[in-house]
C-alpha positions in Angstrom: -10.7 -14.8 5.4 -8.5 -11.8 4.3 -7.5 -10.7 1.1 -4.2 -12.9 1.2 -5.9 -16.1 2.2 -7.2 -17.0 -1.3 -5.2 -20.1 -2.7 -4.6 -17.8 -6.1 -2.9 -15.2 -4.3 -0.4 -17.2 -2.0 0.8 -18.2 -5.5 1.3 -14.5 -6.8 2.7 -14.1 -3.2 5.6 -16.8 -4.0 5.7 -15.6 -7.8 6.7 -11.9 -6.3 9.1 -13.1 -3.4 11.1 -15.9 -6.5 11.3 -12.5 -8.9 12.4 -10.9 -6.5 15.7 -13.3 -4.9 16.3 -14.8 -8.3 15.9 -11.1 -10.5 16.0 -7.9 -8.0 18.4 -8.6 -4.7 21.5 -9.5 -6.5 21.7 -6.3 -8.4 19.6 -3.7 -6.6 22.1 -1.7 -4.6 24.0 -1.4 -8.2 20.8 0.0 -9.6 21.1 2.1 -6.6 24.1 3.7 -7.5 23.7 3.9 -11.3 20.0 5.8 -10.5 17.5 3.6 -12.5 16.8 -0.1 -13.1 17.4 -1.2 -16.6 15.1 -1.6 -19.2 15.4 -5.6 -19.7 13.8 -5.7 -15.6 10.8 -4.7 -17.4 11.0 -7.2 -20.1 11.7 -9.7 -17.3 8.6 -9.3 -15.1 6.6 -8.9 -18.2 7.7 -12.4 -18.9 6.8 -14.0 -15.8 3.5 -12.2 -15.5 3.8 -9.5 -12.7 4.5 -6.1 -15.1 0.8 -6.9 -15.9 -1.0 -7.7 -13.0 -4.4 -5.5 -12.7 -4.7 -4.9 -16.2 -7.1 -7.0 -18.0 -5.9 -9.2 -20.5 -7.9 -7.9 -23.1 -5.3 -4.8 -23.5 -2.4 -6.9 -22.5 -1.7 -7.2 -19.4 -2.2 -10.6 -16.8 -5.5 -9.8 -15.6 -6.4 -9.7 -11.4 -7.8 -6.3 -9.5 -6.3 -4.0 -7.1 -6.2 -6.7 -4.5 -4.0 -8.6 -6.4 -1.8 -5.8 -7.2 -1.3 -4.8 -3.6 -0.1 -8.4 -3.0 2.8 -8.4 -5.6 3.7 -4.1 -4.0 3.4 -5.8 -0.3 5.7 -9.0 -1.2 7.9 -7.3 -3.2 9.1 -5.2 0.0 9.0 -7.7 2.1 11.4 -9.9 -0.1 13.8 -7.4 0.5 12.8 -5.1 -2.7 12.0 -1.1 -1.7 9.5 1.2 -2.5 11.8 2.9 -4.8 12.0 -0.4 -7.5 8.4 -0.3 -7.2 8.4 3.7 -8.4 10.7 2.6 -10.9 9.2 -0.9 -11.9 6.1 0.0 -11.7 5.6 3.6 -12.9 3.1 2.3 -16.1 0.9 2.2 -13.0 0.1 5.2 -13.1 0.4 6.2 -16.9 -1.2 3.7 -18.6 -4.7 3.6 -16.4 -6.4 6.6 -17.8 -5.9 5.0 -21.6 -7.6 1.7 -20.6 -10.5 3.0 -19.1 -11.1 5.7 -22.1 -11.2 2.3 -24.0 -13.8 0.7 -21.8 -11.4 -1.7 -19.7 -10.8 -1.3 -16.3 -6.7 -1.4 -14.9 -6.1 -1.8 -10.6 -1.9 -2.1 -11.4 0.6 -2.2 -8.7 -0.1 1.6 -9.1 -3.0 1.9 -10.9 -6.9 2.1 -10.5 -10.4 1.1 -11.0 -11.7 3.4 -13.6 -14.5 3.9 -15.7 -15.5 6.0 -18.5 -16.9 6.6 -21.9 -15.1 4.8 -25.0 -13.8 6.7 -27.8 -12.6 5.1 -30.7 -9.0 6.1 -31.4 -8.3 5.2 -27.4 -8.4 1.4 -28.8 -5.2 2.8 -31.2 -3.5 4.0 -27.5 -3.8 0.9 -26.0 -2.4 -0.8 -29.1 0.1 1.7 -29.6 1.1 2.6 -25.6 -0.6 0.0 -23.0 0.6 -3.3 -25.2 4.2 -2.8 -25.3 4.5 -1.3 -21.9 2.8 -4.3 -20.3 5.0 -6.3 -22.3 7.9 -4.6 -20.8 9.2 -3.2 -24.1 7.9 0.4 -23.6 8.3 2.9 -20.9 6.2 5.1 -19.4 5.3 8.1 -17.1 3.0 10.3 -15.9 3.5 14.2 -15.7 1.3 16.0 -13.6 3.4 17.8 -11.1 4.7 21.4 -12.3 7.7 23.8 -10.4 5.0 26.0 -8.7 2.1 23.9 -8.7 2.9 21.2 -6.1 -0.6 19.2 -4.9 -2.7 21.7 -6.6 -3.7 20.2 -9.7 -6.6 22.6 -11.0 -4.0 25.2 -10.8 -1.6 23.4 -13.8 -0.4 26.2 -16.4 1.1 24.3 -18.9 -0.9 24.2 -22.2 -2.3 22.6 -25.1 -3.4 25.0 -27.9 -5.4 23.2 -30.7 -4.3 23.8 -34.1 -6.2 21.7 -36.9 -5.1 18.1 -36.3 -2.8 18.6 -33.6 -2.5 20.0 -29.9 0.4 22.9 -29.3 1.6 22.4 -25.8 4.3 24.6 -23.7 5.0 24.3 -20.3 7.4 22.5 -17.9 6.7 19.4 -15.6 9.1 18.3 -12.4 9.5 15.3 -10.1 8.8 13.0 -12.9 9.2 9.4 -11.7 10.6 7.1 -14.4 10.9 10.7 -16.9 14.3 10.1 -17.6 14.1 6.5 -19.1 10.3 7.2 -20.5 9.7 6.3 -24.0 6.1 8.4 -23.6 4.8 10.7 -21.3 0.4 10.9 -20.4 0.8 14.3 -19.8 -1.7 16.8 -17.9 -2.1 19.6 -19.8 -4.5 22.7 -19.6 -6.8 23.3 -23.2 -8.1 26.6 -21.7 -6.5 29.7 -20.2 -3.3 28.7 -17.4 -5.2 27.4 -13.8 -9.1 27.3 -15.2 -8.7 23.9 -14.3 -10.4 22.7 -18.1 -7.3 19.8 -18.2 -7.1 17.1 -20.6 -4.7 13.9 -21.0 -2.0 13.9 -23.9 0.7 10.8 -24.7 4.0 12.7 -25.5 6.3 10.5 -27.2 9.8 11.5 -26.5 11.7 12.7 -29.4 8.9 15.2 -30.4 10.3 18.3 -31.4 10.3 20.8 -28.6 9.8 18.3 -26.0 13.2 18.0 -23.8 14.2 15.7 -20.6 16.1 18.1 -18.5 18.4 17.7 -15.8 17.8 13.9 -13.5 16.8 15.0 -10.1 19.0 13.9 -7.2 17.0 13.0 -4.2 17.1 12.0 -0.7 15.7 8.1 -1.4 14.4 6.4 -4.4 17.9 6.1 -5.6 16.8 3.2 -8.2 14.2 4.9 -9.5 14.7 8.4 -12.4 13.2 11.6 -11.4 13.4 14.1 -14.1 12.4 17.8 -14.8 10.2 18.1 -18.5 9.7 21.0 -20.8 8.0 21.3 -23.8 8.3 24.4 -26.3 6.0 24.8 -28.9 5.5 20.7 -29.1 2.8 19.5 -31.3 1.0 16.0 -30.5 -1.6 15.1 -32.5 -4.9 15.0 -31.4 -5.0 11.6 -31.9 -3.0 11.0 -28.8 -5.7 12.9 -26.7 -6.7 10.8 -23.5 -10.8 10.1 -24.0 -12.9 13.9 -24.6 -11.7 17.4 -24.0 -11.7 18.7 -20.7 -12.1 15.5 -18.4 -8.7 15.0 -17.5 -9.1 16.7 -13.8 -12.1 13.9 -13.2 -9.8 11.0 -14.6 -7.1 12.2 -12.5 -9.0 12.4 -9.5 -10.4 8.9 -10.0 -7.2 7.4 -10.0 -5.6 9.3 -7.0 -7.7 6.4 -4.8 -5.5 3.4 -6.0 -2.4 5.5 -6.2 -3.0 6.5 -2.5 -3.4 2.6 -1.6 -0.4 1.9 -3.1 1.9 4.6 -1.1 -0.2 3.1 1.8 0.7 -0.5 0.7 4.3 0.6 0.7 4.6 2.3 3.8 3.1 -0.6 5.5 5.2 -3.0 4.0 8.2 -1.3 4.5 7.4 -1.2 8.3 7.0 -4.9 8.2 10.3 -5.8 6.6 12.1 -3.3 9.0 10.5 -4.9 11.5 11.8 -8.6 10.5 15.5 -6.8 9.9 15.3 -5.5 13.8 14.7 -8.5 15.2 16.9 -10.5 13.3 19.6 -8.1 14.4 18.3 -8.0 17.9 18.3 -11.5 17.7 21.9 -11.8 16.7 23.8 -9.2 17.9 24.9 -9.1 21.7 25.8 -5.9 24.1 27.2 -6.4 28.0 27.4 -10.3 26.9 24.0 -10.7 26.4 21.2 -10.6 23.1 19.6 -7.5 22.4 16.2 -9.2 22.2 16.9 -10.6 25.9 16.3 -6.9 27.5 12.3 -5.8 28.0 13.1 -2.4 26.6 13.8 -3.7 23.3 11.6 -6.6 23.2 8.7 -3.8 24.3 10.0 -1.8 21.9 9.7 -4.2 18.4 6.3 -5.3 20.6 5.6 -1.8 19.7 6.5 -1.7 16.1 5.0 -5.0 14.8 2.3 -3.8 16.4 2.1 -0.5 14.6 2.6 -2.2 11.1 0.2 -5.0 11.6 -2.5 -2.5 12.3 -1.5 -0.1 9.7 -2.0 -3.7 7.1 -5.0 -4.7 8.1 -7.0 -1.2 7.9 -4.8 -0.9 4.1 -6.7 -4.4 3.4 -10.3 -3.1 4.5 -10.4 0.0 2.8 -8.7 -1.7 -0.1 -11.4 -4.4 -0.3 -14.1 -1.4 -0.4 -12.7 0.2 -3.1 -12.5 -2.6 -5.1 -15.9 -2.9 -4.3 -16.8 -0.2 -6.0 -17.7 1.7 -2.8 -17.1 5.5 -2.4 -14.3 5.5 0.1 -12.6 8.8 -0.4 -12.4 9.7 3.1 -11.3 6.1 3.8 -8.9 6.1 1.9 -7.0 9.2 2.7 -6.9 8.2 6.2 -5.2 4.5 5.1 -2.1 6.5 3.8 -1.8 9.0 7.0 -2.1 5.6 9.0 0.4 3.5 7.4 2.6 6.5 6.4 2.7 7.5 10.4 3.2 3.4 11.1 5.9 3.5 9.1 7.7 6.8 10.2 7.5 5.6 13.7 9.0 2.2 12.4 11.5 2.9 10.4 13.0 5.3 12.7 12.9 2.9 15.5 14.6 0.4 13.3 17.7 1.8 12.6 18.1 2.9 16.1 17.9 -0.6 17.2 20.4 -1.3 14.9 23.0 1.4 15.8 25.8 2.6 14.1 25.5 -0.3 11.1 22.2 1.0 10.6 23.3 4.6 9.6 25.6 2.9 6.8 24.9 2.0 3.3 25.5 -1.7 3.4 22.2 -1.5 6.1 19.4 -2.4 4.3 17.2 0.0 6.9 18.7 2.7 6.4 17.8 2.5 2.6 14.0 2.2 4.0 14.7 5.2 6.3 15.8 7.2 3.3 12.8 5.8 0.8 10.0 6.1 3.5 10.4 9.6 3.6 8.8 10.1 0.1 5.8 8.5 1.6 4.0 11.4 3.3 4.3 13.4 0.5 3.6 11.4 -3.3 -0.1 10.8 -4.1 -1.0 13.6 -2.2 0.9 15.2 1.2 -0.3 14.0 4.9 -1.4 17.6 5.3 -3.8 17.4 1.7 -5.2 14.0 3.4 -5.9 15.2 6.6 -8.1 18.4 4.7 -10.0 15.5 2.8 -10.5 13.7 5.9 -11.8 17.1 7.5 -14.2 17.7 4.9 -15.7 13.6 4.8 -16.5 14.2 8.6 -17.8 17.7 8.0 -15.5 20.4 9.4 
């Protein structure tokens, strides 16, 4: 039995694929052009139970695992969503994670994790304040990590958080912030020692705070749907109240979570070489050259032979080394090599895709070519191909 086959999940399955026709495909290449999905979307799937789905209910959300949550990120692809509404949908994923597990709960969201760790007491006031209304889709949120010269290398993070009596001075600047435009907070990695020791902690930045300003929106090559903004903060002060569980254990928290963030990516490049492979062969199907079908000549039957192949592969590996990690197993090197796998499934896929379907393929109106576009992000959020190939090489021992 795989991890779809359980009666629960065939019903989050059609849950995901109605949201989805009845909520997202009617309006999502306007939210393509405007740059972000609107903030009643969030209200929406909070409603119908998917905003919440792998946070427990005990801090708001619909309860379910990371299996569950890579069920409503699959289907919500293959229904003819993108990986970019997901990054926009979705983003409390990974922002809210780190606050539930500092409160004793666990959270597996469409982006988020399986994490641990010690309770402190004012982290019950961030779920109440933070995870609560963003499950229930009335609050927005993002995670900053990511500085201008830092790229994958998080020890090296330079912006800072002096402390100051009751509060936490930070300055610094963050970039590629998914959702940082529209955020109403911010869990924010932040140094509390001298810039690159690597001694991070975890701070919620409402926006509004003095100091703290949204720069310029980031154009990019794919995502259109989904806000990418630059951050800076000047002399902000954030109480220490909104501190992220202890001092100094914001590197481990971050690392924890990279594992379901990296299944996620994985999930979407997968799933995105699945629908592109149902879009090819419907337009194989239909479309005719010479007076005959596409699909009737060997070189493009071998070819989508090829390509389903590719992504059913890349799906059912996702779907092991998912199942082990939500088994609590130690699966680093695993997992690093289920994103290079479905990433390289879906580069292959994608590319082969729009090819098939020739010149419409290259226009807007084509639905590929806004996968060829979004795929690209793939291979390099959560952690570049090259940074999982060095994991890889260090879990078999070079």
């Amino acid at each position: 039995m795989t991890i779809v086959d359980i009666p629960e999940r065939r019903q989050l399955r059609e849950l995901t694929r109605a949201f989805v026709t009845r909520e997202v495909l009617p309006h999502l290449a306007g939210w393509e052009r405007a740059g972000e999905v609107p903030r009643s979307l969030h209200e929406t799937a909070a409603k119908v139970g998917l905003l919440g789905i792998g946070f427990p209910e005990s801090v708001g959300g619909s309860g379910g695992d990371l299996l569950d949550s890579i069920i409503v990120t699959e289907e919500i692809i293959r229904s003819g969503g993108s990986s970019g509404l997901i990054a926009a949908l979705f983003t409390h994923g990974i922002a809210l994670p780190h606050m539930v597990a500092a409160a004793g709960g666990r959270a597996g969201g469409v982006l988020g994790g399986r994490l641990g760790g010690g309770q402190a007491p004012r982290d019950d006031d961030l779920v109440e304040r933070y995870v609560r209304p963003t499950l229930g889709g009335t609050m927005i949120g993002a995670l900053a990590i990511t500085e201008p010269d830092g790229g994958s290398d998080v020890a090296s993070i330079r912006t800072t958080a002096r402390r100051d009596g009751d509060h936490y001075v930070v300055n610094g600047s963050k970039t590629y912030i998914t959702s940082g435009a529209r955020a109403d907070f911010v869990t924010t990695a932040v140094c509390t020692d001298f810039p690159g020791s690597g001694e991070l902690s975890l701070l919620v930045i409402d926006k509004g705070t003095p100091g703290f300003t949204v720069g310029r929106r980031l154009e990019k090559l794919g995502w259109h749907c989904s806000d990418t903004a630059e951050l800076s903060f000047v002399d902000v002060r954030v109480p220490v109240a909104n501190r992220i569980g202890e001092e100094n254990t914001g590197f481990l928290a971050i690392m924890q979570h990279f594992a379901a963030e990296r299944l996620s990516l994985a999930t979407q490049a997968y799933a995105t070489a699945q629908r592109c492979v149902e879009l090819a062969m419907t337009w194989c199907r239909d479309r005719s050259t010479f007076g005959r079908p596409l699909a009737s000549r060997q070189l493009v039957r071998h070819r989508l032979a090829e390509m389903h192949t590719r992504a059913e592969a890349a799906r059912a590996y996702v779907h092991e080394v998912a199942a082990r990690v939500a088994a609590g197993e130690p699966v680093v090197t695993e997992v690093a090599m289920a994103k290079n796998v479905a990433v390289a499934a879906c580069d292959h896929v994608v590319d082969a895709a729009l090819q098939l379907h020739g010149g419409f393929g290259y226009l807007r109106d084509a639905e590929v070519e806004r996968h060829y576009r979004d795929a690209r992000i793939l291979g390099i959020g959560g952690g570049t191909t090259e940074i999982m190939n060095e994991i890889i090489a260090k879990g078999i021992g070079l």
